[in-house]
C-alpha positions in Angstrom: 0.0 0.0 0.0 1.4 3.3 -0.9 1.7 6.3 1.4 -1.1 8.3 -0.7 -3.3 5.3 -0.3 -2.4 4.6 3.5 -3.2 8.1 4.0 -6.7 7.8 2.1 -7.9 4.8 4.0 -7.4 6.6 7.3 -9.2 9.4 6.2 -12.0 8.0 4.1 -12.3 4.9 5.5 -16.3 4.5 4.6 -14.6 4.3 0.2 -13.1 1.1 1.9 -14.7 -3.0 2.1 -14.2 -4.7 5.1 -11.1 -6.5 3.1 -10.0 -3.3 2.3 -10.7 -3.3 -1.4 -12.3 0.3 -3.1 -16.4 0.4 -2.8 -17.7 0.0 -6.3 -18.7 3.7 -5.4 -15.5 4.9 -4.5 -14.2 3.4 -8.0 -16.6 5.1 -10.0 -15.2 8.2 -7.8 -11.9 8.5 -9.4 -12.5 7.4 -12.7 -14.5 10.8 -12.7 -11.7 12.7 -10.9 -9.2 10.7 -13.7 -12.3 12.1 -17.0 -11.8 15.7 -14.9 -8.3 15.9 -14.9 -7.6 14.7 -18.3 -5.3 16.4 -20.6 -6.6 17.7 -23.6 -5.3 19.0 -26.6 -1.1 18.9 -25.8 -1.8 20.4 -22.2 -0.3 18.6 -19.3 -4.1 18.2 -18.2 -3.9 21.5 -15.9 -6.9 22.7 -18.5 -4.8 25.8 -19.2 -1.8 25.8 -21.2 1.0 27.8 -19.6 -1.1 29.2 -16.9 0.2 28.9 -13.1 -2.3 28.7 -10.0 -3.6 31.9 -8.4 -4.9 32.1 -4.8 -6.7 34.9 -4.1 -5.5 36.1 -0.6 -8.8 38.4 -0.7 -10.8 35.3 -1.1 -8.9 33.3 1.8 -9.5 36.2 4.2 -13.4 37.0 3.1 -14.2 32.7 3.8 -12.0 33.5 7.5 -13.8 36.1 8.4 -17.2 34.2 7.6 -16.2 31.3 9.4 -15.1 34.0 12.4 -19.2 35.3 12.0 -20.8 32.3 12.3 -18.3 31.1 14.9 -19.6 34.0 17.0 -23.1 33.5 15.8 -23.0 30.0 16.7 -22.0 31.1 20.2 -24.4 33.3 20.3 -27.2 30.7 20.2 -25.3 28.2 22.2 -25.1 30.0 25.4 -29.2 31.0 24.4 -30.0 27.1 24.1 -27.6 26.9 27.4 -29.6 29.4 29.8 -33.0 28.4 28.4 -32.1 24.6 29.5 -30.8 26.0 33.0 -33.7 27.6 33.7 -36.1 24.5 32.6 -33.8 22.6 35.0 -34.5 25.0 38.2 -38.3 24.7 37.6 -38.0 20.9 37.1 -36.0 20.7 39.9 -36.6 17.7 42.1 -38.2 15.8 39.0 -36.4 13.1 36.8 -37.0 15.9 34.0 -33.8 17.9 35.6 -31.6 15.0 35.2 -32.5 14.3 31.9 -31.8 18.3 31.2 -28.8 18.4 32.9 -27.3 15.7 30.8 -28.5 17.0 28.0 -27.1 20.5 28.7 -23.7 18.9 29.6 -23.6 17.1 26.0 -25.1 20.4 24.2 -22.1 22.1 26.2 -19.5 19.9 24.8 -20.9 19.5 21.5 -20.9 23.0 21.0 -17.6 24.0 22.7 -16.0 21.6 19.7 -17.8 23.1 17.0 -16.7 26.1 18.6 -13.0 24.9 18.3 -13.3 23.7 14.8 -14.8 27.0 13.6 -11.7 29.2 15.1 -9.1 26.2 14.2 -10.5 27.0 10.3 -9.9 30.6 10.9 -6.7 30.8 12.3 -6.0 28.4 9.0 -7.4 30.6 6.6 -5.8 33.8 7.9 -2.6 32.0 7.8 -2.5 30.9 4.7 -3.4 33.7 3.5 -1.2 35.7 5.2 1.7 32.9 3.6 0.8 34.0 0.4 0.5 37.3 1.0 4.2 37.4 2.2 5.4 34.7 -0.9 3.6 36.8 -3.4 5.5 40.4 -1.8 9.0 38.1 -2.0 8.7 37.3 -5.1 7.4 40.8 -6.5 10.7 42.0 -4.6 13.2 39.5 -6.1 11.9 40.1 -9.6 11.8 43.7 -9.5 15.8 43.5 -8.5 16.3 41.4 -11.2 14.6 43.7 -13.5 17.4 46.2 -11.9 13.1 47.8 -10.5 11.8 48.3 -13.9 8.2 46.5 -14.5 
C-alpha cells in the first residue's frame, strides 16, 4: 500500500470493504476525478496551457472572516440554548425531568464547545495561509523587481 493510499484509508475509511478493497462507489469516484483531470489537446491536463495557479488572498480572508461570524453566531445561540435549558432545570428541579436536562445540557455544552473549536481552528488556518501567500507573493514581486534592476 502506498503512502497516498495509506493516508486515504485513514481518512476515508467509509470508500473502503471490510477487506480493504475500493467500494464500487469509490471506484466510480476517481474514474470521474481521472475524466476531470484529463489532458486535452497537448496540455499537461492543468486545462490551461501555460497558466500557473492563483490564490486569491482576498478570497482566503473573506471565507476567514465568515467562518469568524458564524463562529460568534453560533456562540451566540449556544449560550441561548444553554440558559434556556438551566432555567427548565430550576423549575424541574426535584423531578427526573432535571436530570434528563442536565445531561443534556452537559452534552449540548460539549458539542458545542468543539464546534466552537473547529470553527476558530479553520480561521486561524485561513488567515494563515493567506497571510503565507500574501508574504510569498510580496517576496517574489521584490526579487523580480531586482532582477529587473526595479523596472516592471
Amino acid at each position: 500500500m502506498t503512502y497516498d493510499q495509506d493516508w486515504d484509508r485513514r481518512l476515508n475509511p467509509f470508500r473502503y470493504n471490510a477487506d480493504g478493497s475500493l467500494t464500487d462507489a469509490a471506484k466510480r469516484q476517481n474514474v470521474t476525478m481521472e475524466l476531470n483531470s484529463a489532458a486535452g489537446k497537448g496540455d499537461s491536463g492543468s486545462g490551461h496551457v501555460g497558466r500557473q495557479t492563483s490564490v486569491s488572498t482576498e478570497v482566503l480572508t473573506k471565507a476567514a472572516n465568515t467562518l469568524e461570524q458564524l463562529r460568534s453566531d453560533t456562540d451566540k445561540v449556544d449560550m441561548n440554548a444553554l440558559s434556556a435549558t438551566d432555567a427548565a432545570r430550576s423549575a424541574l428541579s426535584g423531578w427526573r425531568a432535571a436530570n434528563g436536562l442536565d445531561r443534556m445540557h452537559r452534552r449540548w455544552a460539549a458539542e458545542a464547545s468543539n464546534l466552537s473549536k473547529i470553527l476558530s481552528e479553520a480561521t486561524a488556518k485561513l488567515h494563515s495561509t493567506s497571510t503565507s501567500y500574501a508574504h510569498t507573493d510580496h517576496a517574489e514581486k521584490s526579487r523580480m523587481d531586482s532582477l529587473n534592476g526595479g523596472r516592471n
